[in-house]
C-alpha positions as CSV (number, residue, x, y, z in Angstrom):
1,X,30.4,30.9,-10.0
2,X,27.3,29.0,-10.8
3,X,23.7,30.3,-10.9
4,X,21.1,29.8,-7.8
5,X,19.3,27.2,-10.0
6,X,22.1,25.3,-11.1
7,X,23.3,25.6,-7.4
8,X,20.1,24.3,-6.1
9,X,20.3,21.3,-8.9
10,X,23.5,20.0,-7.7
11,X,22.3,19.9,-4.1
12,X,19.8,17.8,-4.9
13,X,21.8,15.4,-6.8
14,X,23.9,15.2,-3.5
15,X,20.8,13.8,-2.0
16,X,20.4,10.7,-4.8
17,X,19.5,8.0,-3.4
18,X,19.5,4.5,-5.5
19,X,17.2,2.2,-3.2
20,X,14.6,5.3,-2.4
21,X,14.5,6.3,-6.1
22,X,13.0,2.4,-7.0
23,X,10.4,1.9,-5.2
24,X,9.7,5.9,-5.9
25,X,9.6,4.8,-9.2
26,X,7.6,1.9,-9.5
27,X,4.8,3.4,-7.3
28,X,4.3,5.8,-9.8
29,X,3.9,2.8,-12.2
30,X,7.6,3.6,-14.2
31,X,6.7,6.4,-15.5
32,X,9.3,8.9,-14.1
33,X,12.7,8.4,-13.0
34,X,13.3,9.8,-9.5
35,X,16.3,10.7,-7.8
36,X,15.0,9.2,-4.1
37,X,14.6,12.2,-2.0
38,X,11.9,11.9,0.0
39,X,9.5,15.0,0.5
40,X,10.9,16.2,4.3
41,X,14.5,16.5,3.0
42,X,13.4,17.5,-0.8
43,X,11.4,20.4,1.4
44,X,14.2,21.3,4.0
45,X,16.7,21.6,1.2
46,X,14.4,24.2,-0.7
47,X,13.7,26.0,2.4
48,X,17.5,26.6,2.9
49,X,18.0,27.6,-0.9
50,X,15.2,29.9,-1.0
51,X,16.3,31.4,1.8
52,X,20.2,31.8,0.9
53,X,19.7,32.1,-3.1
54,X,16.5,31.8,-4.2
55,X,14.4,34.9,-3.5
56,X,14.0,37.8,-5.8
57,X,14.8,35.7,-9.0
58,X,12.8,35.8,-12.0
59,X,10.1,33.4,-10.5
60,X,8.5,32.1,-14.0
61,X,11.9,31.2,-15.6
62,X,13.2,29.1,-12.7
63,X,10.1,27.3,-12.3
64,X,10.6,26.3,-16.0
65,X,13.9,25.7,-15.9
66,X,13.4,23.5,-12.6
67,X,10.0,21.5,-13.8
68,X,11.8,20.7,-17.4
69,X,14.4,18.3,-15.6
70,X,14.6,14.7,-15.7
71,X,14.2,13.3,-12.4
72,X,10.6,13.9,-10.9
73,X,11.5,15.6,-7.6
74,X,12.5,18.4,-9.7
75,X,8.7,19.0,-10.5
76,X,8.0,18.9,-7.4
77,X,10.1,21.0,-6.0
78,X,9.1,23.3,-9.3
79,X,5.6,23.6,-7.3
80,X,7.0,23.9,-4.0
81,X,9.1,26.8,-5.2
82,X,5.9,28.4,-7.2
83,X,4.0,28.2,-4.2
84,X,6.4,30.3,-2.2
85,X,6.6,32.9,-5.1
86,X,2.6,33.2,-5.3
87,X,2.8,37.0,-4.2
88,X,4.4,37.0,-7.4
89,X,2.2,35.7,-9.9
90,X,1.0,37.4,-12.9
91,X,-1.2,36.7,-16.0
92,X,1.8,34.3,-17.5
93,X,0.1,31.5,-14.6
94,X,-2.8,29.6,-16.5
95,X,-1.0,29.1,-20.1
96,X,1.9,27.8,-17.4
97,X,-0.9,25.2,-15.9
98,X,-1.4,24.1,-19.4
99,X,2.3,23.8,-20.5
100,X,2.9,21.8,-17.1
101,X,0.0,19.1,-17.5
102,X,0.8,19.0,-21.4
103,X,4.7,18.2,-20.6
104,X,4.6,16.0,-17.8
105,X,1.0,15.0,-17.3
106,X,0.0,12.3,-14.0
107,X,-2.2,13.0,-10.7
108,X,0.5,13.7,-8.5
109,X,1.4,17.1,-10.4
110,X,-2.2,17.8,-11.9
111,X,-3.5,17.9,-8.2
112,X,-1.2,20.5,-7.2
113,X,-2.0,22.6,-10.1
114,X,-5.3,22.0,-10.0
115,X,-6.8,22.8,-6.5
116,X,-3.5,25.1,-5.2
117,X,-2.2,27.1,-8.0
118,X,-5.2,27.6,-10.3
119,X,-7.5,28.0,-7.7
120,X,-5.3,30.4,-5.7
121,X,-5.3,32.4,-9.2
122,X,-8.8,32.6,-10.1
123,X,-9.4,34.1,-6.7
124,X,-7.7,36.9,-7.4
125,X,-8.3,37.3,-11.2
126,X,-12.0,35.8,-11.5
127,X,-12.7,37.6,-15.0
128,X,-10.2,35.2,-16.5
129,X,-11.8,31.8,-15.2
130,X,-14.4,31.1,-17.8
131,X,-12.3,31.3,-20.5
132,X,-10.0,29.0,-19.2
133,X,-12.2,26.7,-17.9
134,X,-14.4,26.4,-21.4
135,X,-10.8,26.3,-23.1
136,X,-9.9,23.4,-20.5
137,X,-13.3,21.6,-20.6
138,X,-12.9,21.8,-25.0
139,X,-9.5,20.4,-25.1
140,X,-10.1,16.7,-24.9
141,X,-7.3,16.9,-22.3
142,X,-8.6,14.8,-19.4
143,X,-5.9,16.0,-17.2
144,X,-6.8,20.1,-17.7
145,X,-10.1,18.5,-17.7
146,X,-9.4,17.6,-13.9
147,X,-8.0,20.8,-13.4
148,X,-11.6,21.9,-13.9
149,X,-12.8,19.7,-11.6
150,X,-10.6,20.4,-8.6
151,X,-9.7,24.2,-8.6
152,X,-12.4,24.7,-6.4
153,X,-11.5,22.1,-4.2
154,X,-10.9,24.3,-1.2
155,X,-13.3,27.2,-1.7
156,X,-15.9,26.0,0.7
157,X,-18.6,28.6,1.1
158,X,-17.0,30.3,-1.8
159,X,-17.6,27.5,-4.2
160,X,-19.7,28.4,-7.5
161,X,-21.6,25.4,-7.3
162,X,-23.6,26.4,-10.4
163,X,-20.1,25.9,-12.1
164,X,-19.6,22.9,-10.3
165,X,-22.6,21.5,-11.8
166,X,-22.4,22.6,-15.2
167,X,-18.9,21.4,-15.2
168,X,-19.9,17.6,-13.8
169,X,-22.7,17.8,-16.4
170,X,-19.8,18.0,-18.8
171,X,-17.8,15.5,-17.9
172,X,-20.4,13.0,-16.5
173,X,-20.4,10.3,-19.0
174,X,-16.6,10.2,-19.5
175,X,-15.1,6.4,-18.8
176,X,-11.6,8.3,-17.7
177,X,-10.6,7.3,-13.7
178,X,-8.8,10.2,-13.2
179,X,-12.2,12.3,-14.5
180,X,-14.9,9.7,-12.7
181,X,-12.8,9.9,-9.5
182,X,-12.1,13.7,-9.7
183,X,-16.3,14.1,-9.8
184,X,-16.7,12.3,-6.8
185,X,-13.5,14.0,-5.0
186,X,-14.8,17.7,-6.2
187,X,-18.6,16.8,-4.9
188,X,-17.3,14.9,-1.5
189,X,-15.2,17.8,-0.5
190,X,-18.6,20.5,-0.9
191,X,-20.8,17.5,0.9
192,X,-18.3,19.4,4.2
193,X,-20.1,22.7,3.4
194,X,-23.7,21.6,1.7
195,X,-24.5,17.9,2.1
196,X,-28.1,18.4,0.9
197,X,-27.2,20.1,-2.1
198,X,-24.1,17.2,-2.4
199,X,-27.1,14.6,-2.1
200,X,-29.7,15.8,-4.3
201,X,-27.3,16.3,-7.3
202,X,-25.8,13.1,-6.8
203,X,-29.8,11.5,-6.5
204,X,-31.1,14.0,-9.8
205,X,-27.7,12.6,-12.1
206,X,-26.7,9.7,-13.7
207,X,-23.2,9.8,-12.4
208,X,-20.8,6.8,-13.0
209,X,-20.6,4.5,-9.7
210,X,-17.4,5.5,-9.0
211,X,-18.2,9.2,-8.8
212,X,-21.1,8.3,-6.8
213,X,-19.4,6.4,-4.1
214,X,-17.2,8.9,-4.1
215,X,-19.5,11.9,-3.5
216,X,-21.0,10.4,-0.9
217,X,-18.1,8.4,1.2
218,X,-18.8,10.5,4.2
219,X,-22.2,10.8,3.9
């Protein structure tokens, strides 16, 4: 008899699909191989899994065991399946984060980490964000560093926009994409709750073009 995981892995293998897993893979620039399950069945199929097999397990070793495959829908559905198991979490979540982004490291992971499962976290454990975010913000990792930049993402009024700041502050003169772009995203999305204080950060800082046009896209 084979285990939930392994059950759940050849289900998705099932699912391979040559022509989908291309184009998958050159729009994420060749950097992953992909199996070519497209998110609606990739979701359906966990759905039914977790819900035959795949509750009660030990949620932090099948999330590894399931984000070390190949094939990238395997991360993904590594996210999906730590998103159900949030009730679950313990302190074992931000050196997770940090193993995740070192090991398979592009936007498309980062920015589920970032916003959904760090943010979630520090929510319910807010003595432990400073030391993650210094340790983040020191590593030279732009990725964690974008992890910094987006936790907050959905906050709204909760936002610590004095946090915000300093961390933009930090980061402002980086020539990184994924950091200039991140600045703008994390600053647009608070612009929905505070515009004014959006605008006048944006007028008193030499941000790079790109974060500016980004901050204020809607404004």
């Amino acid at each position: 008899m084979i285990s939930p995981v392994a059950h759940l892995i050849q289900k998705m293998h099932v699912h391979r699909h040559e022509e989908n897993a291309l184009w998958m893979k050159k729009y994420m620039r060749e950097q992953f191989p992909f199996l070519g399950i497209k998110k609606p069945l990739r979701h359906q199929l966990l759905k039914e899994w977790y819900a035959q097999e795949g509750k009660g397990l030990d949620w932090f070793q099948v999330a590894n065991e399931l984000f070390r495959l190949k094939e990238r829908e395997f991360q993904y559905i590594a996210l999906d399946y730590l998103l159900l198991e949030k009730k679950n979490w313990d302190e074992r979540i931000p050196q997770l984060v940090e193993d995740w982004i070192g090991d398979q490291s592009w936007w498309d992971v980062v920015d589920v980490l970032g916003p959904h499962v760090m943010g979630i976290y520090v929510l319910n454990h807010p003595e432990q964000r400073d030391y993650w975010i210094q340790r983040w913000l020191d590593s030279g990792n732009f990725w964690l560093q974008r992890v910094c930049l987006l936790f907050q993402l959905s906050y709204k009024q909760k936002t610590d926009v004095s946090l915000l700041a300093q961390i933009i502050e930090d980061l402002a003169k980086e020539k990184e994409f994924f950091i200039q772009k991140a600045i703008g995203w994390s600053l647009r999305q608070h612009a929905r709750v505070d515009a004014i204080w959006v605008k006048d950060f944006v007028l008193s800082h030499d941000l790079a073009p790109l974060s500016r046009r980004e901050a204020l896209k809607h404004l």
